[in-house]
C-alpha positions as CSV (number, residue, x, y, z in Angstrom):
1,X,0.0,0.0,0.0
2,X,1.1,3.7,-1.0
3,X,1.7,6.3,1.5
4,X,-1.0,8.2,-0.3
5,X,-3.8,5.3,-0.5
6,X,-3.4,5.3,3.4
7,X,-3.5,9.1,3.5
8,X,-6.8,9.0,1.6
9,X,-8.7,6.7,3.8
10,X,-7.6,7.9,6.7
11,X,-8.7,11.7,5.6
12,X,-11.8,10.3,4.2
13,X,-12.4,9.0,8.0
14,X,-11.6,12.3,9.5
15,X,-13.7,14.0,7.0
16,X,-16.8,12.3,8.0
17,X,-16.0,11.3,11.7
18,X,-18.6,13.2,14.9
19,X,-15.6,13.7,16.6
20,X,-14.4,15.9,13.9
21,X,-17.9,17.7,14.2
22,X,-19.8,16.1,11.4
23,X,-23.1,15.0,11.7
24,X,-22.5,12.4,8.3
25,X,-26.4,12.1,8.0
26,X,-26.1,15.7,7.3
27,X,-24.6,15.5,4.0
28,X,-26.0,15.4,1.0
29,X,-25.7,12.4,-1.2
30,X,-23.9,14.4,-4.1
31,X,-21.0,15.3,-1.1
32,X,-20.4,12.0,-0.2
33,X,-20.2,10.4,-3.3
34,X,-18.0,13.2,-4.6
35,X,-15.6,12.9,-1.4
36,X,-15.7,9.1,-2.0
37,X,-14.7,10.0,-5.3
38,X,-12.0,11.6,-4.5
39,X,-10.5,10.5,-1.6
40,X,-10.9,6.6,-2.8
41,X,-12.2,6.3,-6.0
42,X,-13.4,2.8,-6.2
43,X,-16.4,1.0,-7.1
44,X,-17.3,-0.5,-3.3
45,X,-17.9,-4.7,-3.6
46,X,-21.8,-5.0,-3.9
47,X,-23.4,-6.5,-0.9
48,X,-27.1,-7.1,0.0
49,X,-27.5,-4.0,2.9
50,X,-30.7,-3.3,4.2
51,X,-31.3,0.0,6.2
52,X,-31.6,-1.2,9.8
53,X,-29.4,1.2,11.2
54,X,-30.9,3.9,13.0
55,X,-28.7,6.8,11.5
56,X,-28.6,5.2,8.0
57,X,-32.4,5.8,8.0
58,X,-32.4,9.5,9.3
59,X,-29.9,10.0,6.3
60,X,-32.2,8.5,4.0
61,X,-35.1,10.2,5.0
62,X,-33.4,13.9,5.7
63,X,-32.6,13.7,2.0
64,X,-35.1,11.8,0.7
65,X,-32.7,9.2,-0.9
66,X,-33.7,7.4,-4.1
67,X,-33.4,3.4,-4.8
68,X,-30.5,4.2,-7.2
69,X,-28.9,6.5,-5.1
70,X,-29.1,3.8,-1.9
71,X,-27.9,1.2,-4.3
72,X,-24.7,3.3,-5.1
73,X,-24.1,4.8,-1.6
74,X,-24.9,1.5,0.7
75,X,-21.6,0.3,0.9
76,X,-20.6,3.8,1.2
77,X,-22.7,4.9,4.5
78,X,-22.1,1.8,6.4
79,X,-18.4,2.0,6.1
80,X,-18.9,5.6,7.5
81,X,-21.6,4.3,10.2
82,X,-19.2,1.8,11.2
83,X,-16.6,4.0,11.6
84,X,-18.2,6.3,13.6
85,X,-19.1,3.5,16.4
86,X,-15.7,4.0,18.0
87,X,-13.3,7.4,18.2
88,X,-10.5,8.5,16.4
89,X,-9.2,11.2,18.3
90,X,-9.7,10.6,22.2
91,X,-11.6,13.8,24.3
92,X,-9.1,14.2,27.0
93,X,-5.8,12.3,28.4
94,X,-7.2,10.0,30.7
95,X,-10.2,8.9,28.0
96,X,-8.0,6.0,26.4
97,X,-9.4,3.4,29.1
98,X,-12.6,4.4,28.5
99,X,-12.7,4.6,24.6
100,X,-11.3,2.8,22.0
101,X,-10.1,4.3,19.3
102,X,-9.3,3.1,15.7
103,X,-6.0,2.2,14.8
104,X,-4.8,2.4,11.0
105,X,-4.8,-1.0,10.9
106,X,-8.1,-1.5,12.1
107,X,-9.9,1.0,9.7
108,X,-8.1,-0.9,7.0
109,X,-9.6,-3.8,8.0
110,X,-12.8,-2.2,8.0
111,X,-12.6,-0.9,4.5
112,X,-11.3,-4.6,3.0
113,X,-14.8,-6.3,5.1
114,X,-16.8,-3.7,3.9
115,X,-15.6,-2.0,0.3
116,X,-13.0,-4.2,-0.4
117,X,-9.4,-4.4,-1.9
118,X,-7.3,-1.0,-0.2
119,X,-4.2,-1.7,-3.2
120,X,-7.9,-0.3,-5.2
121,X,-8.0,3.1,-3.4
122,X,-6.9,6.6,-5.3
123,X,-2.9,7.1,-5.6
124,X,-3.3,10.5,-6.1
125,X,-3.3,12.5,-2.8
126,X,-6.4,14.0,-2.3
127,X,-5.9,16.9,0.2
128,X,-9.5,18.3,0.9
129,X,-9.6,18.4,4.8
130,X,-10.6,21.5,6.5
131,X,-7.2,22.9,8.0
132,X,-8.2,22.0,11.6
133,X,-9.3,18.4,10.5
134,X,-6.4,18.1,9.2
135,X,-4.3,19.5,12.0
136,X,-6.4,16.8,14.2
137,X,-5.6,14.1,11.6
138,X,-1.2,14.8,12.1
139,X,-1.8,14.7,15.9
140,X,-3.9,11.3,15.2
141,X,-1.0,10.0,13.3
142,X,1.7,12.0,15.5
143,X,0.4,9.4,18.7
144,X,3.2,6.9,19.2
145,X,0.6,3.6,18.6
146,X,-0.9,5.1,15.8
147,X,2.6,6.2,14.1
148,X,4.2,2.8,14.4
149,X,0.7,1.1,12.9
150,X,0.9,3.5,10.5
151,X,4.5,2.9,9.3
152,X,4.1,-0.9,10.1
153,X,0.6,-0.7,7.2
154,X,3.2,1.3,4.0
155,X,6.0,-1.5,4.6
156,X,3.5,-4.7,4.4
């Protein structure tokens, strides 16, 4: 995996993450799919996905989401969803033994269950993070567990 694959996922995380402030059932269909474009640009692996969750549905009914719009974001939202069920970035000091927080490695693994093959994801650097996500994102990667994970995901 390239330094900039990892990049993109990682800022694609951060870009729709609560902890970075974003409500992701917020945004408009068009903005996800033209951040997924983006940042990863590849076709998810097509899955039957029903709309159980409780946030997928408030997404689909704040914007009114059509069938063919559902059928080319499902893969899409539920990687988001899933990665908002645990933190990136940790509140205070003491929070890590109450929260756990995703690791590179781990939202890798998320992406290859849920999308499928990373080696797929844009090479091109896609650098369209709000200054102070991004800020967040270095001191993310800056942590010392985070950094080696990080370093440990470009050699494999």
């Amino acid at each position: 995996m390239e330094k900039n694959q990892l990049n993109n996922l990682i800022r694609f995380c951060f870009n729709f993450h609560q902890s970075m402030d974003c409500d992701w059932t917020m945004q408009h269909p068009s903005y996800i799919s033209e951040k997924w474009d983006k940042y990863i640009g590849v076709e998810p692996n097509k899955r039957e996905l029903y709309p159980t969750n409780p946030h997928i549905t408030k997404w689909l009914k704040t914007w009114n989401v059509s069938n063919e719009d559902w059928e080319k974001l499902k893969e899409i939202v539920t990687f988001i969803q899933v990665v908002n069920t645990r933190a990136l970035t940790l509140p205070g000091s003491n929070d890590s033994k109450r929260f756990k927080q995703w690791s590179p490695s781990e939202l890798l693994d998320e992406f290859e269950r849920l999308i499928g093959d990373k080696n797929k994801i844009n090479k091109d650097e896609y650098k369209g993070l709000h200054e102070l996500i991004d800020r967040e994102m270095d001191y993310w990667l800056w942590q010392t567990d985070n950094k080696r994970d990080y370093n440990l995901n470009l050699l494999v």
